[in-house]
N, C-alpha and C positions, 0 to 999 in steps of 0.2 A: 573581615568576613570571608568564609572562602570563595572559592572562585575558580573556574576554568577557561583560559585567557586561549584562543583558537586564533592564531595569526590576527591577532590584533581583536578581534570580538571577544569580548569577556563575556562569558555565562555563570549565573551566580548557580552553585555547588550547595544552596541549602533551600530548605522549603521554609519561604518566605513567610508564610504566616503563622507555623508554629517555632520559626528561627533557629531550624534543626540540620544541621547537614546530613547529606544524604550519605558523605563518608569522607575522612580526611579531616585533615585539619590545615589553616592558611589555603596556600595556592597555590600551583601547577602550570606550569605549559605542557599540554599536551600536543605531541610531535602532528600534525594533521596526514591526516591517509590521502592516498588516491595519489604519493610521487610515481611518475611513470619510471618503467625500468627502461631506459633506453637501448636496450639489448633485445626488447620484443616489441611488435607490434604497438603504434599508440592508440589507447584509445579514444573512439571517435568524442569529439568536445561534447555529442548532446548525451554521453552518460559519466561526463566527468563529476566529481562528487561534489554539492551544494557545499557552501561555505558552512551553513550552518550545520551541518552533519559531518564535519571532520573531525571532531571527538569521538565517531565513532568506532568501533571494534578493531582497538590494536590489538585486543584480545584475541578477536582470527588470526593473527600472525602465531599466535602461541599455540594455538591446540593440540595436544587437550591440556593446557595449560591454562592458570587465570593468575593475571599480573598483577603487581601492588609496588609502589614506586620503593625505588632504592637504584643499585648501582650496575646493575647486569644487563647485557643488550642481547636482543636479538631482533633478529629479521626477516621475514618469510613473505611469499608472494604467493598470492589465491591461482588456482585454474582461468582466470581470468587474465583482462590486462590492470587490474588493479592490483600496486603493489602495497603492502599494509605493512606501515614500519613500528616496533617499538624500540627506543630506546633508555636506557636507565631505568632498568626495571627489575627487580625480583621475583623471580618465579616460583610457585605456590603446586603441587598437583593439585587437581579440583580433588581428589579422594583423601588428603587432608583436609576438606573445608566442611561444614555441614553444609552449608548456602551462600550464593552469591554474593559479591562485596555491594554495596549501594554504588559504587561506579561502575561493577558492570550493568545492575541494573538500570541505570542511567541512559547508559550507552542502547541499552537495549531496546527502552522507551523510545528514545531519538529514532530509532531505526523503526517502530511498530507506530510512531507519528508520519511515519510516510506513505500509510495505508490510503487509498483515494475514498473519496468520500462525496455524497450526494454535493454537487457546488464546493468542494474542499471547507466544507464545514464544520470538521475532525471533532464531531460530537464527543469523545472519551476523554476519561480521567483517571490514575490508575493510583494507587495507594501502598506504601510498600513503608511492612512495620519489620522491615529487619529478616523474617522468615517468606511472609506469604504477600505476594502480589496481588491485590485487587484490579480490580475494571470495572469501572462505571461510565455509564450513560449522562452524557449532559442532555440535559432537554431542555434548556438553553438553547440549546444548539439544534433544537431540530426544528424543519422548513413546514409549517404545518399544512398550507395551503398545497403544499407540493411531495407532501408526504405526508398525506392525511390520518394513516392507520399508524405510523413510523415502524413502518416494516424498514425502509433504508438506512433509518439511523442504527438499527441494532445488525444488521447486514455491516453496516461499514464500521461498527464496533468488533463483528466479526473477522474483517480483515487485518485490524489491529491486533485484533488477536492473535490471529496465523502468523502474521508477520514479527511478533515478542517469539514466540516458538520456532521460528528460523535464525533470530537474531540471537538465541540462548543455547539453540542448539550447535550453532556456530562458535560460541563462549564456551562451552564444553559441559553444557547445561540440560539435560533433558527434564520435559514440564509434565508438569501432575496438576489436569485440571478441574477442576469442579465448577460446571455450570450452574446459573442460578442456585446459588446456594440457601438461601434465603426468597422465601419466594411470596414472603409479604414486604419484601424490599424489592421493587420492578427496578429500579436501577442499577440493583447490585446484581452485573453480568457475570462472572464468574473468580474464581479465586484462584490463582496458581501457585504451585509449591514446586521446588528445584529439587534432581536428583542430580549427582555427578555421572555424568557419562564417561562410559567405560570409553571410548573412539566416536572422535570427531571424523566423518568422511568427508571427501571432496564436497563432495554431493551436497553435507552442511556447508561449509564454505562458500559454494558457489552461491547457494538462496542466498547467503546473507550479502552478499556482493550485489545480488541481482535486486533487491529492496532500492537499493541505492542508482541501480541504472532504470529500473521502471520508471515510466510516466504514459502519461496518456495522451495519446497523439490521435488528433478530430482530424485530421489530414486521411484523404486516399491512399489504400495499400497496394501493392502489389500483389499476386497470389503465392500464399506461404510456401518455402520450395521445402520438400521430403514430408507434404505433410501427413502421409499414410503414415509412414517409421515412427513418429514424433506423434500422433494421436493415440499409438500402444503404449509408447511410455507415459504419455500422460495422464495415460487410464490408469497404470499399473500405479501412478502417485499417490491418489485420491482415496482419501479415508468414506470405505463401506457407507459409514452413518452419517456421514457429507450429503451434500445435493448431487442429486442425478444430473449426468453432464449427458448433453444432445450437441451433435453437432450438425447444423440443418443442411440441406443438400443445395446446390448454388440456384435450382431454379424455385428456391422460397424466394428470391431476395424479392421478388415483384409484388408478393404478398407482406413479406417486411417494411418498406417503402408504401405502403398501402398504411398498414398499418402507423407507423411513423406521423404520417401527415394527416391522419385521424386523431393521434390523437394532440398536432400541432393543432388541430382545427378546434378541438374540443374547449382548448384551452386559449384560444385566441381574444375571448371577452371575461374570459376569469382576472379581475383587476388583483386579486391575489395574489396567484403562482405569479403571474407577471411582474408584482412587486418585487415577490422575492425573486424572480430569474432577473430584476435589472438589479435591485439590491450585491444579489452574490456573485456577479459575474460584469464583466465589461470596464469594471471602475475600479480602483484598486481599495482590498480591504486589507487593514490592519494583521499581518499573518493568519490570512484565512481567504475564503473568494479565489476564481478565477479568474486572474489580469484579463487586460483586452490583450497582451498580445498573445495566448496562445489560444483564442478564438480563430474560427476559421471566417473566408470570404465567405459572399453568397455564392459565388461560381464552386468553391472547395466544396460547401457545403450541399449543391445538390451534383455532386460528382459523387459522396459517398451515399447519399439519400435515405440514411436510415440514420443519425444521428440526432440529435435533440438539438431545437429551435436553437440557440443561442443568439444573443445580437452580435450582428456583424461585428468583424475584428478587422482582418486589415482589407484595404481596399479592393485589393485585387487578391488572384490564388498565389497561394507560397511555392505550392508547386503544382506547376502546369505542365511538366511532364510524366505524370502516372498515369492520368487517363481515368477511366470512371475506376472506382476503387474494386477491387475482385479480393477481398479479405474471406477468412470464413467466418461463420457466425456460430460461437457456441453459446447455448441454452443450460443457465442453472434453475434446477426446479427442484421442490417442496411437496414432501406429502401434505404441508398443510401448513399455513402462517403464523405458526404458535412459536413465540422468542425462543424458546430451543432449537427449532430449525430456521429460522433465519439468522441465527447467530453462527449455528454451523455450515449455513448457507456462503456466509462471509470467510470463512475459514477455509472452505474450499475454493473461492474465488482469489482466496491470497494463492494458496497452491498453483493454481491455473494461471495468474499473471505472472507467479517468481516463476514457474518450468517456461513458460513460453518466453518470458525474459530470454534465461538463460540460455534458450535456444536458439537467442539472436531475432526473435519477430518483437515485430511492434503492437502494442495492442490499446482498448480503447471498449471501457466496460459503458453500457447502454442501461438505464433504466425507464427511463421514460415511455416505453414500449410497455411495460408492468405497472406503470402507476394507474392510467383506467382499465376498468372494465372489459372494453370494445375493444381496445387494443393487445390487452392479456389474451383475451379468448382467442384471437385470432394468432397472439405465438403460440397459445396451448396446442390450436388445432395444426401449428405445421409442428410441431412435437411428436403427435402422438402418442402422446401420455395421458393419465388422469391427474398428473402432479400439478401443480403451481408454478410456473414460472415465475422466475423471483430479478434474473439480471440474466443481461446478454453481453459478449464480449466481441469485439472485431479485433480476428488474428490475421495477422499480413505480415507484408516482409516492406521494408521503409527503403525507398529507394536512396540509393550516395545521394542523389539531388535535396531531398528533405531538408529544409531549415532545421535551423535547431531551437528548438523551445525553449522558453525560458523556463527557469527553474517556478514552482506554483510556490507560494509562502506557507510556511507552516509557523503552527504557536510552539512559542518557546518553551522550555523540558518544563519552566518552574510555573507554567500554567496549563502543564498535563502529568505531573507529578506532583504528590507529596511525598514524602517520607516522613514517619512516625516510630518515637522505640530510640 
């Protein structure tokens, strides 16, 4: 049976319950990413690359190329410090192929399961018959007591999404999507079909790098440095039909923090949410949950004071030299909660986490300020908008002191892919 052997972890290469591979036949070792060049800069250990996502994108080393085993090497290094090696390999232009090989959509998957997710609960499933990519909704997987409406899950379905459209554009892949296609199937989120890109830029390259250095850091920021220069680019990023991006002025945070601990209070005797906040957090889950240790102290956690209750992680603060956190706080918001815009809501929240990536801030998306009522209305009102506030993010800059997080578990490619055809 085939297989993708990653310095020693085998990952099986076919879709286990219709016994189908996704492409290839036998088995492979595939060379792992992220060797550093020892000739630049190394990078820092908390965005070195997870073991289990080193199958991904030897195919950025080629663009606009898409590779297919045989005997020809090459090797190329991103804008980054990450150097992306192929070797033994045949190269293909993408303008010979009609569509993607099922290894790079593989690849692709692995990188658009690194999307964050309400408690890393990676509600999605995607479906790939050879031409068009599916995306579905597990609802399975969603927190009912703590996402009553599942506005979050289809938001965090949306960052999977963004994040396959950085991972394919980086492939040499531009996407053609169709949301809700089917719209007496609530589950079926949208359908995407590949074109060959004429030119890979940096610009691709670097998102698809930057997927793999994000994560979410509950720790105190520092205040973001050039952040005028860096909030015009990051406007000039953002797709029109996306959620309206706000970024609050520093003297909300007191009203933030207000609201925050309104709505910790609200939910202090709901034996629900609490189930599931001790359920998916604190205690380690099966590739899913977040561990105890990247929970914050009680001292971390009212230094940033607008973050979501968690149970304590470690005993004391990781870091106790940042001081209260001075991150900024940007606002996505909705004309309205209908799954077309919260799907695109999540779309533009993958945008805003990969540019602020790559601009070297640390960030750290907030929901829990949107899940009631009392607490919505009061980020609507330091908005001033009539939209919907849908997710908040803290952008900051991580001090050299910062620990380094452990890497959050994610589920394996062949329990968020099929392949089919």
């Amino acid at each position: 049976m085939g297989s993708v052997s990653v310095e020693g972890v085998t990952t099986p290469r076919f879709d286990q319950r219709h016994g189908r591979r996704c492409q290839g036949q036998g088995s492979h070792r595939v060379r792992p990413l992220g060797t550093l060049d020892p000739t630049v800069k190394r990078t820092p250990a908390r965005w070195r690359l997870p073991l289990d996502l080193t199958v991904c994108f030897e195919a950025c080393a080629m663009i606009p190329r898409v590779c297919e085993t045989a005997a020809v090497g090459h090797t190329g290094r991103s804008s980054g410090d990450l150097r992306l090696q192929t070797r033994g390999l045949r190269v293909h232009t993408v303008e010979s192929m009609n569509a993607p090989t099922g290894e790079v959509i593989e690849k692709a998957v692995l990188l658009a399961g690194r999307a964050p997710s309400l408690h890393n609960s990676q509600p999605w499933r995607w479906i790939f018959d050879g031409h068009t990519l599916r995306l579905y909704s597990v609802s399975g997987r969603i927190l009912p007591a703590t996402d009553t409406a599942g506005r979050q899950l289809l938001i965090s379905c949306g960052v999977a999404l963004g994040h396959l459209h950085a991972a394919m554009a980086a492939a040499g892949w531009r996407t053609v999507i169709e949301r809700f296609p089917n719209l007496n199937q609530r589950d079926y989120l949208a359908a995407v079909e590949f074109r060959p890109a004429l030119i890979v830029t940096d610009a691709d390259r670097e998102r698809a790098d930057a997927i793999l250095r994000r994560h979410t850091d509950r720790l105190p920021f520092a205040e973001p440095t050039d952040w005028e220069d860096f909030e015009i680019v990051l406007r000039s990023t953002l797709d029109p039909d996306g959620a309206v991006l706000d970024i609050l002025p520093a003297d909300s945070r007191h009203d933030l923090a207000r609201a925050s601990k309104l709505s910790a209070a609200l939910r202090r005797y709901d034996s629900g949410y609490q189930a599931e906040l001790r359920w998916w957090s604190g205690h380690p889950v099966e590739s899913a949950g977040v561990p105890p240790e990247v929970l914050t102290s009680q001292e971390d956690y009212e230094r940033v004071g607008i973050n979501r209750k968690f149970p304590s992680g470690s005993a004391g603060p990781r870091d106790a030299d940042t001081g209260t956190d001075r991150a900024a706080v940007l606002v996505l918001s909705t004309d309205d909660d209908s799954p077309r815009a919260l799907l695109r809501c999540g779309e533009t929240l993958s945008t805003v986490l990969l540019e602020c990536t790559i601009a070297g801030y640390a960030t750290c998306p907030l929901t829990h300020l949107t899940e009631l009522p009392s607490s919505r209305d009061i980020v609507r009102e330091l908005t001033g908008r009539g939209q919907r506030p849908q997710v908040l993010v803290r952008v900051g800059t991580a001090p050299p002191s910062h620990a380094e997080p452990p890497d959050t578990p994610r589920l394996a490619l062949e329990d968020i892919l099929e392949c089919r055809g």
